[in-house]
C-alpha positions in Angstrom: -14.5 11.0 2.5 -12.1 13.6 0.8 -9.0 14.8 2.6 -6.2 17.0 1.0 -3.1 16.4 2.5 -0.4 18.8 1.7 2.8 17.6 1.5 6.8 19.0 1.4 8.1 16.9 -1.5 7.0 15.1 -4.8 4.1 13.0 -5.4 3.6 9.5 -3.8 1.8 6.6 -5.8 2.1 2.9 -6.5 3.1 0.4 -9.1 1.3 2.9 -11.9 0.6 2.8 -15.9 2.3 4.1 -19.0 5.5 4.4 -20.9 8.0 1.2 -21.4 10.6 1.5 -18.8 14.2 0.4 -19.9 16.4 -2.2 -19.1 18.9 -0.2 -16.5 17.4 2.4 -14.4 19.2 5.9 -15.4 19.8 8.1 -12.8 16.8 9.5 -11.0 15.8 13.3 -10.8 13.8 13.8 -8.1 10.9 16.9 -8.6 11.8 19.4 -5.7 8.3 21.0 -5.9 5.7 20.9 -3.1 2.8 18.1 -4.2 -0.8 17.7 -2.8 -1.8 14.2 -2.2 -5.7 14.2 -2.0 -7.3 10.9 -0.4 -10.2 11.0 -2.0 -12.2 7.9 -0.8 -11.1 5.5 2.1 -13.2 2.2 1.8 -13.0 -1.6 3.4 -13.9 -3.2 6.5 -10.0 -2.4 7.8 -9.7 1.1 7.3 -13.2 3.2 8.6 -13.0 6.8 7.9 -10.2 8.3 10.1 -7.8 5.5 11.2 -5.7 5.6 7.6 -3.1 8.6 7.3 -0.9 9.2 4.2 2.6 11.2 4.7 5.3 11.5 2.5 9.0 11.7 2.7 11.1 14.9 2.8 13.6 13.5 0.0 10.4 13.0 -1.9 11.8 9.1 -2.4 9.2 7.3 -0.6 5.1 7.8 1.5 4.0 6.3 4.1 0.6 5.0 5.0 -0.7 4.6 8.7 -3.5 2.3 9.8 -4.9 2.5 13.4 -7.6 -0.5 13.0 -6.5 -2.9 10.7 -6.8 -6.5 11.7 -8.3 -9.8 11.4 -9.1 -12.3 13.5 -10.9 -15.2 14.4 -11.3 -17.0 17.7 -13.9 -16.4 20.8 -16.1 -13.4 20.5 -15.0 -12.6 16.6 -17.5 -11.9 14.8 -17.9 -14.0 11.9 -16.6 -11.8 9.2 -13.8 -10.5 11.0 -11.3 -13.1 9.4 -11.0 -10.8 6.6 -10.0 -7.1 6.3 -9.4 -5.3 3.7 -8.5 -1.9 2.6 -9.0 0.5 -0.8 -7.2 3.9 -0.3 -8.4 6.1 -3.5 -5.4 8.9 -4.3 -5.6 11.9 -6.0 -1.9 12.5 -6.7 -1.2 15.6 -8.3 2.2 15.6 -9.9 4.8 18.1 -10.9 4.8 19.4 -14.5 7.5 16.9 -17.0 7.3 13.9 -14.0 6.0 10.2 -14.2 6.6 7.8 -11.3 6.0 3.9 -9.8 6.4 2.2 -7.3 9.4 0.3 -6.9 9.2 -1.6 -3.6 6.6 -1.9 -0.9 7.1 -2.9 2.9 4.6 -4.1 4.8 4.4 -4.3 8.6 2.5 -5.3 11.7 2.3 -7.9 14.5 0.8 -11.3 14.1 -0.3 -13.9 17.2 -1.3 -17.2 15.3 -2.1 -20.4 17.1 -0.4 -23.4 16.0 -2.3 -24.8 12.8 -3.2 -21.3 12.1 -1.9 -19.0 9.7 -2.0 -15.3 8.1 -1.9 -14.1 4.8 -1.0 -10.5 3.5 -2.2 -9.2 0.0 -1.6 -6.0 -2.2 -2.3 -4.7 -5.6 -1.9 -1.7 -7.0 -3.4 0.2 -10.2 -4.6 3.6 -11.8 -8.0 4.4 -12.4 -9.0 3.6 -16.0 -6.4 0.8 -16.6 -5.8 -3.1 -15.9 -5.2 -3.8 -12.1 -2.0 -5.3 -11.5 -1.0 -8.9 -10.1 -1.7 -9.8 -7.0 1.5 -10.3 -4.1 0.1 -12.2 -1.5 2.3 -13.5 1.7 1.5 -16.3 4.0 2.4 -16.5 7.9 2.2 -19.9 9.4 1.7 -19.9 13.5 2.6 -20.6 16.0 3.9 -17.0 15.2 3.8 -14.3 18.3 5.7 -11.8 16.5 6.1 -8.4 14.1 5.7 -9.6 10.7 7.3 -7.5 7.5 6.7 -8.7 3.8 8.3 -6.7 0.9 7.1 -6.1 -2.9 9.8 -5.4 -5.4 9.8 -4.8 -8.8 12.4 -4.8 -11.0 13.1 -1.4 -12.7 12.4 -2.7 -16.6 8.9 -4.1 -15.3 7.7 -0.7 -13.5 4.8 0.5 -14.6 4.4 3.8 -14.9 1.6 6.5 -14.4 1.1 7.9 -18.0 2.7 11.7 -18.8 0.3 14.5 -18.5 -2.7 12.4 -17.3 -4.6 12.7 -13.8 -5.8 10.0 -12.6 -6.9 8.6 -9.2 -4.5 5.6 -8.2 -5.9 3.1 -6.2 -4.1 0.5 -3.1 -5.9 -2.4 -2.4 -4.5 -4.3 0.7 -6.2 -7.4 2.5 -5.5 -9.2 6.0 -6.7 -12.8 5.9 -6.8 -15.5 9.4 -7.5 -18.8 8.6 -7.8 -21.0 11.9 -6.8 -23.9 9.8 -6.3 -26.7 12.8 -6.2 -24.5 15.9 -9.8 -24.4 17.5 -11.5 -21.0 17.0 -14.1 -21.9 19.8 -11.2 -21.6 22.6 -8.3 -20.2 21.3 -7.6 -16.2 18.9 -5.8 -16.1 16.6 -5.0 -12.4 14.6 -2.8 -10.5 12.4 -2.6 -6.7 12.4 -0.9 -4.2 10.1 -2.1 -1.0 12.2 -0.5 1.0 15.0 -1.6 3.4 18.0 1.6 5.5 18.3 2.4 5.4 14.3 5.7 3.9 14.5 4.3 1.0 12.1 3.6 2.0 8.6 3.5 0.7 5.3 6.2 2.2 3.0 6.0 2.8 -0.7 9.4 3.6 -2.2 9.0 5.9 -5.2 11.0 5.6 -8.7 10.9 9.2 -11.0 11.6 9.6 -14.6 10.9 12.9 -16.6 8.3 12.9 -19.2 9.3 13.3 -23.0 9.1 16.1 -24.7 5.5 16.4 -26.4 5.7 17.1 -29.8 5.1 20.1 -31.8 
């Protein structure tokens, strides 16, 4: 699937590839030109063609991404592979002229019902096409949990990684939902964990870092 999204603001994209980033962050300039975000490929068992949506922020400082049927379960009825979900959003990020970014911090949200025993685990990497995929974050729920859940990636501003200067490439987010019955008894009792939404007012959020390009050299 290939959808271009056009978007007021700067380019969105995650924990990305390229030049050393310094100790102290200096003060961001943010691009003020229009971007096109282009999702070229939507694949996983967690995000079927349609229920993911990409939108970024006026200020151009974050983008969100919206799931509509993202969640694992297990209990009566489940089928059995529907412990695990998972998700691989394919971007074509087109960015202004003299601009790199990363990803500085992402927030993940949805609503969780595990069974005592149970439990639910989150995981996210993030990486450009071409170029070493990044560390896993994973995060773990334990039931009994009836509840939004919200687990945050940070990274600290001399470990970004950045998307390298004058280079296009497709950047890739891999997310996964995980259910593990653990003690609770999946014949008789569900347990799930969700990160989707039917009115979009859950959404993950990937806050964006800028930093001009050098100067290439003559």
């Amino acid at each position: 699937m290939s959808r271009t999204l056009l978007v007021s603001g700067a380019a969105a994209a995650l924990i990305a590839t390229a030049a050393p980033a310094q100790a102290t962050a200096p003060q961001i300039t943010v691009p003020p030109d229009k971007i096109v975000i282009e999702l070229a490929t939507v694949n996983g068992s967690g995000c079927r063609e349609g229920t993911a949506q990409v939108a970024v922020a006026p200020d151009n400082t974050a983008f969100t991404v919206t799931y509509s049927e993202y969640m694992a379960q297990v209990g009566p009825g489940a089928p059995p592979t529907a412990f695990r979900k998972n998700c691989q959003l394919n971007l074509k990020v087109h960015v202004p002229s003299g601009f790199t970014y990363a990803i500085v911090q992402a927030d993940y949200r949805g609503f969780a019902f595990l069974q005592p025993g149970a439990s639910g685990v989150e995981r996210a990497n993030y990486y450009f096409q071409g170029m070493p995929q990044t560390s896993q974050r994973t995060h773990q729920f334990n039931g009994p949990l009836n509840d939004n859940w919200q687990s945050t990636d940070r990274t600290e501003y001399a470990d970004l990684v950045w998307a390298p200067c004058g280079e296009k490439r497709n950047f890739n987010i891999n997310t996964e939902l995980r259910v593990n019955a653990g003690t609770s008894n999946p014949q008789t009792s569900t347990s799930f964990m969700a990160m989707d939404s039917t009115d979009a007012s859950v959404s993950t959020l990937y806050h964006i870092a800028w930093q001009v390009c050098p100067a290439p050299r003559t």
